[in-house]
C-alpha positions as CSV (number, residue, x, y, z in Angstrom):
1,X,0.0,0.0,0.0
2,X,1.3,3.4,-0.7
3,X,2.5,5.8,2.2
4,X,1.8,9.4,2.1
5,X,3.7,10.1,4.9
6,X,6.9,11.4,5.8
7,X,9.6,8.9,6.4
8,X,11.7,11.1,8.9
9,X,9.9,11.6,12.3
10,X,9.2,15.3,13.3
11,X,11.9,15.3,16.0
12,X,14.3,14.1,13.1
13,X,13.1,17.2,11.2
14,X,13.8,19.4,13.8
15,X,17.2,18.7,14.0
16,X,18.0,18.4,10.2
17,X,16.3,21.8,10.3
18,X,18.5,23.3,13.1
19,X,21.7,21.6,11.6
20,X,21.5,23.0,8.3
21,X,20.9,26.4,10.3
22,X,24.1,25.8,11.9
23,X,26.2,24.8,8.7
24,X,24.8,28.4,7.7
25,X,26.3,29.9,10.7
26,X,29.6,28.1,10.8
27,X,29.9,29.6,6.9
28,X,29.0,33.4,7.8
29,X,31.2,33.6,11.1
30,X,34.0,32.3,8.6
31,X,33.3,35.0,6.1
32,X,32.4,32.6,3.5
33,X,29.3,33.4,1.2
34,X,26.1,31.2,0.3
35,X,25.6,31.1,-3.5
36,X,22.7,29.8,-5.4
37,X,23.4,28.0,-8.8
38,X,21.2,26.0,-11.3
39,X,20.7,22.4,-11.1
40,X,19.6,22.2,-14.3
41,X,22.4,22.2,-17.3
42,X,22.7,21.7,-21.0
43,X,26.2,19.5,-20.0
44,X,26.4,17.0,-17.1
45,X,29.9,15.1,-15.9
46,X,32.1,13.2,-18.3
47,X,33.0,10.6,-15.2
48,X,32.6,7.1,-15.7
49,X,31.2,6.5,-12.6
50,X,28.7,8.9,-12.4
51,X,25.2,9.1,-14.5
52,X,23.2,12.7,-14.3
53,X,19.5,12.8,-15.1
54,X,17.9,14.0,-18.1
55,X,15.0,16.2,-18.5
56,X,13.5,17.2,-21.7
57,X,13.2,20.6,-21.6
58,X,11.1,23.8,-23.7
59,X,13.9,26.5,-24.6
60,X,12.6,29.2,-26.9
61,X,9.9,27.0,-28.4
62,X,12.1,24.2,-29.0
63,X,12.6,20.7,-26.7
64,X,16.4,20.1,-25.7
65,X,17.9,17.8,-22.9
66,X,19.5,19.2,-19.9
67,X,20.8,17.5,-16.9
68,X,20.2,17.7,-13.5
69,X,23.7,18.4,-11.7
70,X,25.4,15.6,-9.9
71,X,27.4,19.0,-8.1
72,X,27.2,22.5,-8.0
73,X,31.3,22.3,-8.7
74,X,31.2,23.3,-12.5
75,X,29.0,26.4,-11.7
76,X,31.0,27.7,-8.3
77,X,34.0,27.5,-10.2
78,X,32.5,29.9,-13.0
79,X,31.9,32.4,-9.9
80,X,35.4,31.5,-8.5
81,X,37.0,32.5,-12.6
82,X,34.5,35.7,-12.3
83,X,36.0,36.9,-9.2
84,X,34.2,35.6,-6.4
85,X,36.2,34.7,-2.7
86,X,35.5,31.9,-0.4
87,X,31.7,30.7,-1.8
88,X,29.7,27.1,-1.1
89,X,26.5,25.9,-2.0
90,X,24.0,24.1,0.8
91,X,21.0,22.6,-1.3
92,X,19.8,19.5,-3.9
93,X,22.2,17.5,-6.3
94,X,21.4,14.1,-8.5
95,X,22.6,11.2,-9.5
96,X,21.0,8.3,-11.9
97,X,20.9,4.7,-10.2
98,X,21.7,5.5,-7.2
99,X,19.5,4.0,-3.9
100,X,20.2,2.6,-0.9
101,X,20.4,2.4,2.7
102,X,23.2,5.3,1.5
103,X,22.2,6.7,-1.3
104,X,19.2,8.5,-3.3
105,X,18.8,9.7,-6.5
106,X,18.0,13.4,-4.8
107,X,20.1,14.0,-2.3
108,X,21.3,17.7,0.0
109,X,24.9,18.7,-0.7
110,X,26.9,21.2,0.6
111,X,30.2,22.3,-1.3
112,X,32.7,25.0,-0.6
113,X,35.8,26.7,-2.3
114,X,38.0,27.8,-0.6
115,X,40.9,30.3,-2.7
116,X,44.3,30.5,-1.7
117,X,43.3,27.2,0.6
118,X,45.3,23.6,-0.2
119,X,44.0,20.2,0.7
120,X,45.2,20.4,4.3
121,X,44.3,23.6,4.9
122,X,40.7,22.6,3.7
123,X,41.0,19.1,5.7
124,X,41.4,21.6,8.7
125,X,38.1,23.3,8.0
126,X,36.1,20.2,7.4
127,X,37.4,18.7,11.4
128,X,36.1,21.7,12.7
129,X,32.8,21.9,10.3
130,X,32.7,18.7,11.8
131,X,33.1,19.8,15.7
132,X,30.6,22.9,14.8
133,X,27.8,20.6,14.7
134,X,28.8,18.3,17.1
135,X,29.9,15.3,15.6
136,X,32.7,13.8,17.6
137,X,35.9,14.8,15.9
138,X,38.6,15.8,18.4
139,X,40.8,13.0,17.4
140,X,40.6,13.2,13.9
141,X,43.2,11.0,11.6
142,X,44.6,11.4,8.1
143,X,46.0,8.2,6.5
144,X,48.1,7.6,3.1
145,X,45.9,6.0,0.9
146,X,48.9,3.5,0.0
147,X,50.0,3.0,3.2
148,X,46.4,2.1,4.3
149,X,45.8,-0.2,0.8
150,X,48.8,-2.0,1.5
151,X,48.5,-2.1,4.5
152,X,45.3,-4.2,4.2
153,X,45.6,-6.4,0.6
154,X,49.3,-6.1,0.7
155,X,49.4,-4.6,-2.8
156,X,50.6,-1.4,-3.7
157,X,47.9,0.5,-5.7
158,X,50.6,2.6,-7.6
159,X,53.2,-0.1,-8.6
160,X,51.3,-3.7,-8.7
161,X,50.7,-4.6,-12.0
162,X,46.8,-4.2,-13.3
163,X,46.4,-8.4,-13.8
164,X,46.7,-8.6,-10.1
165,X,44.5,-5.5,-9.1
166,X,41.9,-7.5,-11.7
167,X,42.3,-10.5,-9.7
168,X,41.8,-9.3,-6.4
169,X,38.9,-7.2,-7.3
170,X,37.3,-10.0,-9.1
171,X,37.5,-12.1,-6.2
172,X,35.9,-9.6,-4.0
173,X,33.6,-9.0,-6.0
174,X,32.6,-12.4,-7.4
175,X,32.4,-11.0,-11.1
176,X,35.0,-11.1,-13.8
177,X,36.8,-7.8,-13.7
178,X,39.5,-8.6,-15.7
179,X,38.7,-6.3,-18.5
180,X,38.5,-3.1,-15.9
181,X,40.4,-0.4,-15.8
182,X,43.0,0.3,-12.8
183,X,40.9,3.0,-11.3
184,X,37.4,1.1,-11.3
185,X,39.0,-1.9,-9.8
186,X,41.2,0.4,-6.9
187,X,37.3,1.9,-6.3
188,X,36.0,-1.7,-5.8
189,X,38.4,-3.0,-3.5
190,X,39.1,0.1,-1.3
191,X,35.4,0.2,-0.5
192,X,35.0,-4.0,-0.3
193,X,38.3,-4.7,1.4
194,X,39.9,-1.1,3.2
195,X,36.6,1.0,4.0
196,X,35.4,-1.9,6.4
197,X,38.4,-1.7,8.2
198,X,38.8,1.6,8.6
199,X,39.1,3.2,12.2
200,X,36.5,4.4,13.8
201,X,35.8,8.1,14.5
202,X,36.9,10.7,11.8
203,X,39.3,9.5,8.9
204,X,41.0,11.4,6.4
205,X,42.4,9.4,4.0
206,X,44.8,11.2,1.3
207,X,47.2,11.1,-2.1
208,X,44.9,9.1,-3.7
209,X,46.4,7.0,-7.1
210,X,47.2,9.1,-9.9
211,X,44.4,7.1,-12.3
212,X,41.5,8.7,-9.6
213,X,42.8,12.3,-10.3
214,X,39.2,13.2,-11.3
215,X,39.5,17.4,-11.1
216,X,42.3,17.6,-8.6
217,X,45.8,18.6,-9.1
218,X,48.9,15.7,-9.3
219,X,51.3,15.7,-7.0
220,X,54.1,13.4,-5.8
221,X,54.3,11.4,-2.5
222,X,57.3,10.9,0.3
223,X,58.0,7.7,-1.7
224,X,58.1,9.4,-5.7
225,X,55.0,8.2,-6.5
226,X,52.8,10.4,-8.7
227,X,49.1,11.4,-6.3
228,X,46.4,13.0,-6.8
229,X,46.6,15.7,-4.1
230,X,42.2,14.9,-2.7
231,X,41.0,13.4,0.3
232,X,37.8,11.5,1.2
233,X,36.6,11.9,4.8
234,X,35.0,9.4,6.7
235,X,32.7,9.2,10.1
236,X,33.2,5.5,11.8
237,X,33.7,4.2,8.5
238,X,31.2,5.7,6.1
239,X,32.4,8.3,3.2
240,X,31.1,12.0,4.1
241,X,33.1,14.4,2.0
242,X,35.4,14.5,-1.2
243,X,38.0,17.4,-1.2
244,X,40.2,18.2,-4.0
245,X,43.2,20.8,-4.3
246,X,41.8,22.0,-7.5
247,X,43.0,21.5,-10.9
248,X,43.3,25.3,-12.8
249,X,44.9,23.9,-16.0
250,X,42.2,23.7,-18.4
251,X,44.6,21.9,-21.1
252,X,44.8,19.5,-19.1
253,X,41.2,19.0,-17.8
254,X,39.9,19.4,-21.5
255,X,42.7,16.4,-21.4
256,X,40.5,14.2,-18.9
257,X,37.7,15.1,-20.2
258,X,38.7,13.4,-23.5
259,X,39.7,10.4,-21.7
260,X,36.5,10.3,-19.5
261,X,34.7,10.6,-22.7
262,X,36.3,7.5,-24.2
263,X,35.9,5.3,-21.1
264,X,32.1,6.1,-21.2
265,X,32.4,5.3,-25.1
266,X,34.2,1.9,-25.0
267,X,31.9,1.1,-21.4
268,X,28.9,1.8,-23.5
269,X,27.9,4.5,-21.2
270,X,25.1,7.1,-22.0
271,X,27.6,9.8,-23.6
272,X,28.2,13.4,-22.0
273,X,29.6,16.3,-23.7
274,X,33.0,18.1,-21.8
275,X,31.3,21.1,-20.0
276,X,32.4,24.3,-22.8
277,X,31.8,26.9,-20.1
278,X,33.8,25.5,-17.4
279,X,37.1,25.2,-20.2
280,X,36.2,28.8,-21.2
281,X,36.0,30.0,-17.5
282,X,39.4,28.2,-16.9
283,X,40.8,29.6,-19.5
284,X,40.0,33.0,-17.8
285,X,41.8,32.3,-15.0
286,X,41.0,29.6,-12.1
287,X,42.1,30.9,-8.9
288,X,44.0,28.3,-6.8
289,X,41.6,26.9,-4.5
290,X,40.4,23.9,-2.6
291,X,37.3,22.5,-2.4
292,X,34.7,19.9,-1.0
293,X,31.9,18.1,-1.2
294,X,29.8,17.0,2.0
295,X,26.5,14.8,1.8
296,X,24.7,16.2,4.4
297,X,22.2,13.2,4.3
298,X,25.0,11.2,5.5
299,X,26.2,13.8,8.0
300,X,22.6,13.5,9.4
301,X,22.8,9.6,9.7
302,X,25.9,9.9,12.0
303,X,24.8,12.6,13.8
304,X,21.3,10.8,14.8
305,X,22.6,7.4,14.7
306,X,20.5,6.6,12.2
307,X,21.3,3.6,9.2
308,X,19.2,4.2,6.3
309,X,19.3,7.7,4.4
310,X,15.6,7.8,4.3
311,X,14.5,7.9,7.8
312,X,16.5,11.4,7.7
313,X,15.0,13.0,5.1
314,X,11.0,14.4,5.2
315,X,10.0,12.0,1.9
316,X,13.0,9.4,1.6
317,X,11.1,6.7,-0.3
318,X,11.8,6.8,-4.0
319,X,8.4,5.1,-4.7
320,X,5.9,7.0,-6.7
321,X,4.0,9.3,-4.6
322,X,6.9,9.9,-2.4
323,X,9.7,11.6,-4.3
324,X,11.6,14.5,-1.8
């Protein structure tokens, strides 16, 4: 039978209400501003691993598709070329396929930019983000992504040779993964074999491999290896934020977006056209900067102790009658 009512209680409301009222004031104390963006956009993301939602829409008499945003991040960076200082966004992103105990299709992000900021500077921020709204986080830890992969499958996600990342994440996974790339197969086995065994409280884990760059800057690590310089953070073992110190290049991020583009291709993926106006605004002039991306849903499932996404949001059933 369908439900018409909400799937959070009204207590749970409350708080969600006087937490995102909080986030608000840890953002104006810090001198940070609140910008509203579309979530509608004639381009989506070129990532593999991420689908956007099409809508067909009526533009000057005609229909087009546009995409609901996965993440404000192509628009806040437009602001960030135009001249704007410290700016985040605190409101709705979406993602195709995506529901679970974790996920939903609709779901409350918050992103910031920090300029002038690098990846620890920014990993600062989010511990005391963190603190602000009372999650426990006095002890917070950062951990090498290779010394914490290794550490765990005994392989070293820089150096081992692909054949043997296929292996081990076909046998986690208990599907043939042998014609996966190195970055898909690093994704399945960090959270299959390193995520469940992460310590508890507040993680940071860093230097990710060079093939899950995404939009951050390279770097290079104490032992020579080429990192990407972005961090994931994570509450007692479940992923709450993805920080990057930004890539300004645009050669090279029309670059990845070529490659993107052909992994979607030869994975038979929906195609997505590179996003013109981020390039051009690049192009401009990218301040450096850091930035993240929080899932507040998530953040509201720690705080609460609560284990399934929709019991913190007013209509988290994604059966008909009860989309948020």
């Amino acid at each position: 039978m369908m439900s018409w009512e909400p799937t959070a209680t009204l207590e749970t409301l409350r708080f969600r209400a006087e937490c995102l009222s909080r986030i608000r004031q840890f953002f104006e104390t810090a001198g940070v501003m609140e910008v509203d963006v579309p979530v509608l956009a004639i381009t989506g993301v070129t990532d593999l691993h991420i689908d956007c939602i099409s809508a067909q829409v009526q533009v000057e008499g005609k229909e087009e598709t546009q995409y609901l945003q996965s993440s404000p991040e192509y628009y806040m960076k437009r602001l960030l070329a135009a001249g704007h200082s410290a700016i985040y966004y605190l409101g709705r992103a979406f993602r195709q396929g995506e529901s679970g105990q974790k996920h939903r299709p609709e779901f409350t992000m918050l992103e910031w930019y920090r300029p002038g900021w690098d990846e620890y500077q920014l990993m600062n921020e989010v511990t005391q983000l963190m603190q602000h709204l009372g999650l426990e986080a006095e002890s917070s830890q950062t951990l090498c992504y290779s010394e914490l992969f290794g550490q765990i499958t005994g392989l070293n996600p820089h150096q081992t040779p692909l054949l043997e990342i296929q292996a081990l994440a076909s046998t986690l996974a208990g599907n043939d993964f042998s014609e996966e790339g190195r970055s898909t197969c690093l994704d399945l086995i960090f959270s299959l074999a390193v995520e469940p065994k992460l310590p508890a409280g507040l993680v940071f884990v860093r230097d990710y491999p060079s093939c899950q760059s995404a939009l951050a800057r390279l770097g290079q690590d104490s032992d020579g290896n080429t990192v990407a310089r972005r961090f994931e953070a994570y509450f007692n073992g479940m992923e709450l934020a993805n920080g990057y110190y930004e890539l300004t290049d645009p050669v090279e991020m029309k670059s990845r977006f070529d490659a993107d583009i052909a992994l979607r291709h030869a994975s038979e993926k929906p195609p997505m056209a590179m996003d013109a106006n981020l390039l051009a605004a690049m192009d401009s002039g990218l301040p450096v900067c850091a930035g993240v991306a929080l899932g507040v849903d998530r953040l509201l499932m720690q705080l609460l102790d609560i284990d399934d996404i929709a019991l913190v949001t007013s209509f988290g059933s994604t059966g008909l009658g009860n989309a948020g």
